[in-house]
mmCIF file of the N, C-alpha and C atoms, coordinates in Angstrom:
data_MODEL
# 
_entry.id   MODEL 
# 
loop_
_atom_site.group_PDB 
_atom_site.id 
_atom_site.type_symbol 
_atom_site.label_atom_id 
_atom_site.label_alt_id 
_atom_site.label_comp_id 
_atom_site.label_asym_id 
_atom_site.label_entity_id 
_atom_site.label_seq_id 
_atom_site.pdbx_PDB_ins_code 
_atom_site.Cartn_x 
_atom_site.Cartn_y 
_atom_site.Cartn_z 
_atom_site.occupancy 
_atom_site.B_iso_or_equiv 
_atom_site.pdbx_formal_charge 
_atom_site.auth_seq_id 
_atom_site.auth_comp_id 
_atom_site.auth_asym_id 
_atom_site.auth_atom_id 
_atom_site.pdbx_PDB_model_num 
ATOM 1   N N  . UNK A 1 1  ? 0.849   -1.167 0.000   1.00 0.00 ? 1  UNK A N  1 
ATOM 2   C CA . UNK A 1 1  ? 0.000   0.000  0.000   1.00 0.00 ? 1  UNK A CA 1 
ATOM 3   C C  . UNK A 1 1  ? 0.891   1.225  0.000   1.00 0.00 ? 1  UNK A C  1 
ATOM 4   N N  . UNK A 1 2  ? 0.335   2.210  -0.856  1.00 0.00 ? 2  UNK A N  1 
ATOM 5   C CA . UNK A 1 2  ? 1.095   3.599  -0.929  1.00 0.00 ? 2  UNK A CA 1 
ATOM 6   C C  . UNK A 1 2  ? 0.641   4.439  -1.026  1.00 0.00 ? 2  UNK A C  1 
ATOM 7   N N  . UNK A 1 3  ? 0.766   5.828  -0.675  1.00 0.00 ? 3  UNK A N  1 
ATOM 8   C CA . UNK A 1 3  ? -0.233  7.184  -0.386  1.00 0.00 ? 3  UNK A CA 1 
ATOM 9   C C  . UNK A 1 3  ? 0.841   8.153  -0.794  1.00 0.00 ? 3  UNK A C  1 
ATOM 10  N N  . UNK A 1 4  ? 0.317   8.332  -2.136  1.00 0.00 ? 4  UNK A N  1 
ATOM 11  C CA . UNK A 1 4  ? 1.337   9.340  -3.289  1.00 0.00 ? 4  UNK A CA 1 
ATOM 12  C C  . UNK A 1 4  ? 0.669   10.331 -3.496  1.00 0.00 ? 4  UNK A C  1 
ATOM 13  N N  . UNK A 1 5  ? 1.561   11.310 -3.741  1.00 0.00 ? 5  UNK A N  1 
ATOM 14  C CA . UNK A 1 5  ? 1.175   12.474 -4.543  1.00 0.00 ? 5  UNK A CA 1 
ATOM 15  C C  . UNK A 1 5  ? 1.076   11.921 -6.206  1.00 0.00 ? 5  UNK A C  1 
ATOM 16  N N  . UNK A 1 6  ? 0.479   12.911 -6.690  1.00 0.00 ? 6  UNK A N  1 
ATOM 17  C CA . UNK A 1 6  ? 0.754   12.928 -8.356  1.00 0.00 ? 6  UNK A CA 1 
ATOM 18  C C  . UNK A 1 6  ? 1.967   12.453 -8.946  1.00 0.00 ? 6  UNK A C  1 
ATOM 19  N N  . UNK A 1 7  ? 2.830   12.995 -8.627  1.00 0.00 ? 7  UNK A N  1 
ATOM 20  C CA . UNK A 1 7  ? 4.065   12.690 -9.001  1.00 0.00 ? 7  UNK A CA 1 
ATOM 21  C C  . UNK A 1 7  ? 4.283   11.404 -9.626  1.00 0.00 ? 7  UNK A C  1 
ATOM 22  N N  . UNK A 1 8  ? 4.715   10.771 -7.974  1.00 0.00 ? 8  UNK A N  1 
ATOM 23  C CA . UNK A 1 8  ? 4.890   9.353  -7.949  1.00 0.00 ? 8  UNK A CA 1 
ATOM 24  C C  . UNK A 1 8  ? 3.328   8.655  -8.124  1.00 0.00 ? 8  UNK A C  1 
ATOM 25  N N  . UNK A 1 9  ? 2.791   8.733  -8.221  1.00 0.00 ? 9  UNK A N  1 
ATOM 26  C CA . UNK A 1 9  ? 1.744   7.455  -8.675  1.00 0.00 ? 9  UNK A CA 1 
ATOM 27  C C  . UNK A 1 9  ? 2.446   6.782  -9.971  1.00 0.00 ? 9  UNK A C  1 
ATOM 28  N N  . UNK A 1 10 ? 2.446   6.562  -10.917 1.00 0.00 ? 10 UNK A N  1 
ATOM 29  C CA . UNK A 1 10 ? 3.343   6.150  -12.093 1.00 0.00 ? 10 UNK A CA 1 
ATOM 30  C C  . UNK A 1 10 ? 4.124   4.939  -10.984 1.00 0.00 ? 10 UNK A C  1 
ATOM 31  N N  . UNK A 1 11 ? 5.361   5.434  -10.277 1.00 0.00 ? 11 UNK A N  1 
ATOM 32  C CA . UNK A 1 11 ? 5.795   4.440  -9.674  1.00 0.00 ? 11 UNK A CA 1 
ATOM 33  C C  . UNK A 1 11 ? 5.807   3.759  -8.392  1.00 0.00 ? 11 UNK A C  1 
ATOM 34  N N  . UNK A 1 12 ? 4.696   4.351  -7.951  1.00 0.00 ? 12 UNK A N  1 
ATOM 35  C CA . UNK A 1 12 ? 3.860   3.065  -6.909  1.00 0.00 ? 12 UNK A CA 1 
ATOM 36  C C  . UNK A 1 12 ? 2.892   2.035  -7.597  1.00 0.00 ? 12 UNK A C  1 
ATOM 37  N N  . UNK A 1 13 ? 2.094   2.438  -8.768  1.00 0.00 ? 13 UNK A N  1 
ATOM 38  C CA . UNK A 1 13 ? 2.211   1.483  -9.484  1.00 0.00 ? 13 UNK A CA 1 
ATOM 39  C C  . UNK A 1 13 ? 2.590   0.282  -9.697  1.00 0.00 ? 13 UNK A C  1 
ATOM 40  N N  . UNK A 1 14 ? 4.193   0.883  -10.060 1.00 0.00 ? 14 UNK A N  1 
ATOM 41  C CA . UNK A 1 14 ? 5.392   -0.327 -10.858 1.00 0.00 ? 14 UNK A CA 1 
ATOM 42  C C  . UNK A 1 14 ? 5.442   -0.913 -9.754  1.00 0.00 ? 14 UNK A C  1 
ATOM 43  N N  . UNK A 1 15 ? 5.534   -0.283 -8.556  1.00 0.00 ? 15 UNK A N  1 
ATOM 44  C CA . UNK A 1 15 ? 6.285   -0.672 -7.119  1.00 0.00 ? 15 UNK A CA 1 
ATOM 45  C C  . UNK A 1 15 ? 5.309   -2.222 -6.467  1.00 0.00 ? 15 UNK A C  1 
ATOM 46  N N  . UNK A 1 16 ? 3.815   -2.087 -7.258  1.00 0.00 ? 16 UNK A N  1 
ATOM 47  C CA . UNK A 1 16 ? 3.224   -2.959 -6.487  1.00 0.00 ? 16 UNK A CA 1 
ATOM 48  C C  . UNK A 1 16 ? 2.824   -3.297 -7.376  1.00 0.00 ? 16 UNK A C  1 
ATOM 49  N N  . UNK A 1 17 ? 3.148   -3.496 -8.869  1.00 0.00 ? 17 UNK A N  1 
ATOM 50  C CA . UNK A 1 17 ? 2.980   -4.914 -9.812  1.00 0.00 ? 17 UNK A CA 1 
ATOM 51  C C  . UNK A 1 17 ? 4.145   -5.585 -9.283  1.00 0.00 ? 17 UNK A C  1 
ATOM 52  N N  . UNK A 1 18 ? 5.336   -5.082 -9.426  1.00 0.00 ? 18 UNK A N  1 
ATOM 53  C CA . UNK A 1 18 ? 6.552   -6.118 -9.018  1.00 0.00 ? 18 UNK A CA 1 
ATOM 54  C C  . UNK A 1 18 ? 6.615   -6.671 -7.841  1.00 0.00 ? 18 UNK A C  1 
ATOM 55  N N  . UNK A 1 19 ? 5.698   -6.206 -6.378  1.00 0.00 ? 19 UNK A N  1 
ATOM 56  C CA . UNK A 1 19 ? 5.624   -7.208 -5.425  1.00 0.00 ? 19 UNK A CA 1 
ATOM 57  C C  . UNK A 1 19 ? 4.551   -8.389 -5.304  1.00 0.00 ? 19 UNK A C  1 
ATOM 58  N N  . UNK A 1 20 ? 3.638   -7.212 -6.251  1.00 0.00 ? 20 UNK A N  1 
ATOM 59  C CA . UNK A 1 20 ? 2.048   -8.457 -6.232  1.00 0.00 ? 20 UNK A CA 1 
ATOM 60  C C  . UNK A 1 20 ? 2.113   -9.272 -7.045  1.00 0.00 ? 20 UNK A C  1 
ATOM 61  N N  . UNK A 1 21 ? 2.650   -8.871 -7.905  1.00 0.00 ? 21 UNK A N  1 
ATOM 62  C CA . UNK A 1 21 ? 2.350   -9.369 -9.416  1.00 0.00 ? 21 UNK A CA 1 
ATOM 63  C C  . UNK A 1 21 ? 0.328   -9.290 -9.731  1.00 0.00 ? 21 UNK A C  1 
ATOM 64  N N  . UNK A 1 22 ? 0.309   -7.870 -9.678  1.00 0.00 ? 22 UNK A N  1 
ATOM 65  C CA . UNK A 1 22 ? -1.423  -8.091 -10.017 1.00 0.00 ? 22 UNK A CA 1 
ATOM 66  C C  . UNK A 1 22 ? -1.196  -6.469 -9.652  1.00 0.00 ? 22 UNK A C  1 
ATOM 67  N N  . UNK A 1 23 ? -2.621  -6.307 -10.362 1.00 0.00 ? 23 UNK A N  1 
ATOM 68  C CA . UNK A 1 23 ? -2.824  -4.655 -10.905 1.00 0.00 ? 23 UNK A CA 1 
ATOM 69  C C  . UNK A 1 23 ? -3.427  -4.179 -9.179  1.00 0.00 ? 23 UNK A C  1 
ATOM 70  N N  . UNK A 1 24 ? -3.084  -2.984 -8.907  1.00 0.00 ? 24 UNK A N  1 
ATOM 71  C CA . UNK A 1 24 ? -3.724  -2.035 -8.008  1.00 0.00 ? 24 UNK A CA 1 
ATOM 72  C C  . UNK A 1 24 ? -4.865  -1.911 -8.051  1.00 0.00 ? 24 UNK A C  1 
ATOM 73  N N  . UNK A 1 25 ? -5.798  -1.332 -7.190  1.00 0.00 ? 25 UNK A N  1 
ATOM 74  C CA . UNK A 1 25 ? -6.697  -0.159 -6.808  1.00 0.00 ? 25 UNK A CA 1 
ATOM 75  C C  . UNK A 1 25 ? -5.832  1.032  -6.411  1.00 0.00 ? 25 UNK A C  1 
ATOM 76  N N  . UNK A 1 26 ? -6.295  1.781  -7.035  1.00 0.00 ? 26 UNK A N  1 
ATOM 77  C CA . UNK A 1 26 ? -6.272  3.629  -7.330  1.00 0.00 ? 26 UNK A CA 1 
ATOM 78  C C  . UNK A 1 26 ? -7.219  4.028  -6.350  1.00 0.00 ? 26 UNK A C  1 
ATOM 79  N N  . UNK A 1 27 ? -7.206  4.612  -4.756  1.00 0.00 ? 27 UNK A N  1 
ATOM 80  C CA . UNK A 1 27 ? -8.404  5.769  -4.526  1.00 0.00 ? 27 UNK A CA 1 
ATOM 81  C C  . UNK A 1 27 ? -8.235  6.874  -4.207  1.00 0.00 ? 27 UNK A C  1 
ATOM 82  N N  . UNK A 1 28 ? -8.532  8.311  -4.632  1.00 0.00 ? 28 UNK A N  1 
ATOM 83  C CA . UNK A 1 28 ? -8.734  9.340  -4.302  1.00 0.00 ? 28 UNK A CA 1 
ATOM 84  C C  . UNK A 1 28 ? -8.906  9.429  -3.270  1.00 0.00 ? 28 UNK A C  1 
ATOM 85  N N  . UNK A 1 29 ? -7.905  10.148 -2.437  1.00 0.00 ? 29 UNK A N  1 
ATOM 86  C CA . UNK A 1 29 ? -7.757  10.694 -1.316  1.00 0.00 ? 29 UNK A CA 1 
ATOM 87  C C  . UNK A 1 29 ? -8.486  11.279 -1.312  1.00 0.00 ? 29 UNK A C  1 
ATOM 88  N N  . UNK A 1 30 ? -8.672  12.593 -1.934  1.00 0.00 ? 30 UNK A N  1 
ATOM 89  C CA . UNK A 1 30 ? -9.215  13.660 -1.773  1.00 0.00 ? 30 UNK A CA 1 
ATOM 90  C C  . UNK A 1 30 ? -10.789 13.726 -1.499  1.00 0.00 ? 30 UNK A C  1 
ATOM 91  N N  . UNK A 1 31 ? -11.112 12.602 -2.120  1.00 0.00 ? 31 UNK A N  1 
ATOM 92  C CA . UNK A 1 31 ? -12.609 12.298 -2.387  1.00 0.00 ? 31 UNK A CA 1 
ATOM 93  C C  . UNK A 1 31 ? -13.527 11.353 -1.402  1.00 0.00 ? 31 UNK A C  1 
ATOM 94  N N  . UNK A 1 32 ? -12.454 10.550 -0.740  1.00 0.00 ? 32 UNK A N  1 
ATOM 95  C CA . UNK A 1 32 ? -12.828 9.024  0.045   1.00 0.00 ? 32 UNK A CA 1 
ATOM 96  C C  . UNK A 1 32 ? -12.226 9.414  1.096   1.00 0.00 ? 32 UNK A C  1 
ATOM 97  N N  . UNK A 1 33 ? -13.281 8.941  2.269   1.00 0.00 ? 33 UNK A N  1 
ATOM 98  C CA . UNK A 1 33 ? -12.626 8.904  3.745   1.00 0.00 ? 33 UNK A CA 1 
ATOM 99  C C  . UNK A 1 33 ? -12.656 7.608  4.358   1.00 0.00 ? 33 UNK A C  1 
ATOM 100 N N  . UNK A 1 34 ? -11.955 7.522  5.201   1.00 0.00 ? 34 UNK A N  1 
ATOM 101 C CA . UNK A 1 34 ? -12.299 6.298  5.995   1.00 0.00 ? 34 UNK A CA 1 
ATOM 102 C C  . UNK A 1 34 ? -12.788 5.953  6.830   1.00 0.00 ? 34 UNK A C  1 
ATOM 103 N N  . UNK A 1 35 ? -13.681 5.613  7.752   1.00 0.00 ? 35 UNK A N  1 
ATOM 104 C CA . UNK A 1 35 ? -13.684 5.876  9.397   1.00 0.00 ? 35 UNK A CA 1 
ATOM 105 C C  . UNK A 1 35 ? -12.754 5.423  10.214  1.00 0.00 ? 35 UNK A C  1 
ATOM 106 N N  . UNK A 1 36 ? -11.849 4.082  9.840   1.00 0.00 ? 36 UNK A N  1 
ATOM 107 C CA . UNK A 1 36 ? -10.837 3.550  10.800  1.00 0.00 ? 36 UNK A CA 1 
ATOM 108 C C  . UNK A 1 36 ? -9.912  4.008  10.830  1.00 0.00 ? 36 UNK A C  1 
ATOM 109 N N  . UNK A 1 37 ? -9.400  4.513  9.488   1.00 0.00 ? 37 UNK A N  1 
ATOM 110 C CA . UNK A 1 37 ? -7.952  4.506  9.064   1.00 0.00 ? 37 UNK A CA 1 
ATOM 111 C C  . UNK A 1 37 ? -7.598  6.128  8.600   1.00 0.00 ? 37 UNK A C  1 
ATOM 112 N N  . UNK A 1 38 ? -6.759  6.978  9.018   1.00 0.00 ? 38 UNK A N  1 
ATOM 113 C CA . UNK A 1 38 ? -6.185  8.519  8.310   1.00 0.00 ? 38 UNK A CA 1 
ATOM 114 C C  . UNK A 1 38 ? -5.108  8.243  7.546   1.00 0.00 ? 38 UNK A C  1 
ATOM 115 N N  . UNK A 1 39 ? -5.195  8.582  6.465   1.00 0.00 ? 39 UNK A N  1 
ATOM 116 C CA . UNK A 1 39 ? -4.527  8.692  5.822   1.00 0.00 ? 39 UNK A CA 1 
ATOM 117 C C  . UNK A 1 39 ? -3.187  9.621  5.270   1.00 0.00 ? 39 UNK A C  1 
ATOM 118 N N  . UNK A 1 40 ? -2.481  9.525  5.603   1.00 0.00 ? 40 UNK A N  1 
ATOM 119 C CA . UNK A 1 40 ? -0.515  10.166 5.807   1.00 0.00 ? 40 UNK A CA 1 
ATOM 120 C C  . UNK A 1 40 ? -1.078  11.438 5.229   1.00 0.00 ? 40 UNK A C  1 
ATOM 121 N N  . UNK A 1 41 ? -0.612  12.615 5.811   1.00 0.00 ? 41 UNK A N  1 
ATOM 122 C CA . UNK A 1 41 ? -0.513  13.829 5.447   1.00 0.00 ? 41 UNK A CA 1 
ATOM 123 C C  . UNK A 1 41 ? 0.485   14.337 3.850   1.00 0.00 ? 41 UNK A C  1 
ATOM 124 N N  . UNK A 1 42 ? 1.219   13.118 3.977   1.00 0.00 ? 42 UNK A N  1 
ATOM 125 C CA . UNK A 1 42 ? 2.555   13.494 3.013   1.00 0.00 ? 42 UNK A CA 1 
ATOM 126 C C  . UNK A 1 42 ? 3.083   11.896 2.213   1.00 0.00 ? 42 UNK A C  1 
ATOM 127 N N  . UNK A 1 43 ? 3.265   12.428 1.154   1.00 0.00 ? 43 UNK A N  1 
ATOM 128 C CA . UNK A 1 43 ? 3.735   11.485 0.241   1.00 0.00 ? 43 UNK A CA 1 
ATOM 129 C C  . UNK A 1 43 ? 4.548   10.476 0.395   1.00 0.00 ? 43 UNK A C  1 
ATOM 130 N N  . UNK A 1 44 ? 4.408   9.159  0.309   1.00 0.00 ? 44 UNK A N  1 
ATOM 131 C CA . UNK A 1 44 ? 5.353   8.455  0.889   1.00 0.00 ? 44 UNK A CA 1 
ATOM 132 C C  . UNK A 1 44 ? 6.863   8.234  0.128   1.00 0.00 ? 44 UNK A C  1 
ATOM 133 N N  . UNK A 1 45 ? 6.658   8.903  -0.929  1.00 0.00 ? 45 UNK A N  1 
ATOM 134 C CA . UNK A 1 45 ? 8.266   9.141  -1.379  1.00 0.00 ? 45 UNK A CA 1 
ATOM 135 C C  . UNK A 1 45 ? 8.888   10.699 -1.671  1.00 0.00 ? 45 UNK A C  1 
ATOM 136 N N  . UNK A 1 46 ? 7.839   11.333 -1.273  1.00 0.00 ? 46 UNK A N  1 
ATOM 137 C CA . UNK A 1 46 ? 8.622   13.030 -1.188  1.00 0.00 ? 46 UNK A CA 1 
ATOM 138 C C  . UNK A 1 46 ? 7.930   13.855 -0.070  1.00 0.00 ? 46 UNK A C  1 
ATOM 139 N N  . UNK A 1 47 ? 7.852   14.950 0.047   1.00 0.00 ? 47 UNK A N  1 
ATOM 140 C CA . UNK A 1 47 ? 6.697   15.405 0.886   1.00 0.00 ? 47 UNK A CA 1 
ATOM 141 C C  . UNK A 1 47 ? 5.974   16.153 0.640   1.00 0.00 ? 47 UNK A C  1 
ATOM 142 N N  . UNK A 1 48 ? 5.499   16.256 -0.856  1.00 0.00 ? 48 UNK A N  1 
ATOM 143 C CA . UNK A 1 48 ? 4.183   16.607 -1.432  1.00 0.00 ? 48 UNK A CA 1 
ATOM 144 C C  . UNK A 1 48 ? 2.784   15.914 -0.871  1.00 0.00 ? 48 UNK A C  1 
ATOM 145 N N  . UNK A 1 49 ? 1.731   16.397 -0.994  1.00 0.00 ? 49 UNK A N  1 
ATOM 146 C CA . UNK A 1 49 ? 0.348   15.803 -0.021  1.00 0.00 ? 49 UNK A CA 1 
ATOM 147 C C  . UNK A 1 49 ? 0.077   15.024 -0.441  1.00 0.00 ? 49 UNK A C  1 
ATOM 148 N N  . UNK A 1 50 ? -0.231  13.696 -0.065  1.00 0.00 ? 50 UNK A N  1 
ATOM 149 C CA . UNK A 1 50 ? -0.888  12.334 -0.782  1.00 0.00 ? 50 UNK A CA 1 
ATOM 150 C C  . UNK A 1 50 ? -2.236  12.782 -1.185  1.00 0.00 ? 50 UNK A C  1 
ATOM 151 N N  . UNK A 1 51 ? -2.076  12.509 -2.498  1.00 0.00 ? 51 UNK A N  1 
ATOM 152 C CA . UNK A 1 51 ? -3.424  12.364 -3.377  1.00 0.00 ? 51 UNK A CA 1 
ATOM 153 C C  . UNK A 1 51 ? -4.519  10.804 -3.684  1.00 0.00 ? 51 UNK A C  1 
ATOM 154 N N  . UNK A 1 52 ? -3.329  9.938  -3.827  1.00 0.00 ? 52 UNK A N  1 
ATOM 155 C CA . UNK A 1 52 ? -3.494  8.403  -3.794  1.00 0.00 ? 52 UNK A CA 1 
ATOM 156 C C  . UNK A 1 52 ? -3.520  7.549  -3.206  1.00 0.00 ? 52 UNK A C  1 
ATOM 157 N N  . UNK A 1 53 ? -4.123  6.482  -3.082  1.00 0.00 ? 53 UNK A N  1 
ATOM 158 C CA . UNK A 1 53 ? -3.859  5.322  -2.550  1.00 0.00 ? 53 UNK A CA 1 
ATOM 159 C C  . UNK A 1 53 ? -3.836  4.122  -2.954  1.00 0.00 ? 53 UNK A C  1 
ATOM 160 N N  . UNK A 1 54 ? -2.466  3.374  -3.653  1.00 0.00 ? 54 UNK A N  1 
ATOM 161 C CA . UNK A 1 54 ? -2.159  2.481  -4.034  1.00 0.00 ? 54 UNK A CA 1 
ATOM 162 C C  . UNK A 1 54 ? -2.477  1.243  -3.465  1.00 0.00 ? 54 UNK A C  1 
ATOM 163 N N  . UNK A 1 55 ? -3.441  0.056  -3.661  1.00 0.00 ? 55 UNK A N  1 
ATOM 164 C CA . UNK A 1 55 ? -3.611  -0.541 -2.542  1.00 0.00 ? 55 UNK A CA 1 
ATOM 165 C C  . UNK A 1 55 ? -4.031  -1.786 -3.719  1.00 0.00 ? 55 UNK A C  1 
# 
């Protein structure tokens, strides 16, 4: 699982075909909440705001 900005989505992607071997779910941060779970303020490979969630 990964919580990207724009940027990196492209290679969280790659990052989790090559561990899963199987395609992602994509969800909009911006749009979807959770009740259990908050979601990282900051990108997990820079510190631009997570937009994504690679999962």
């Amino acid at each position: 699982m990964y919580c990207v900005c724009k940027e990196h989505i492209e290679l969280a992607i790659d990052k989790f075909v090559d561990d899963y071997e199987d395609a992602p779910d994509i969800v909009d941060l911006i749009e979807t909440k959770f009740s259990e779970w908050e979601a990282p303020a900051t990108c997990d490979m820079c510190d631009n705001i997570a937009l994504y969630l690679v999962v």
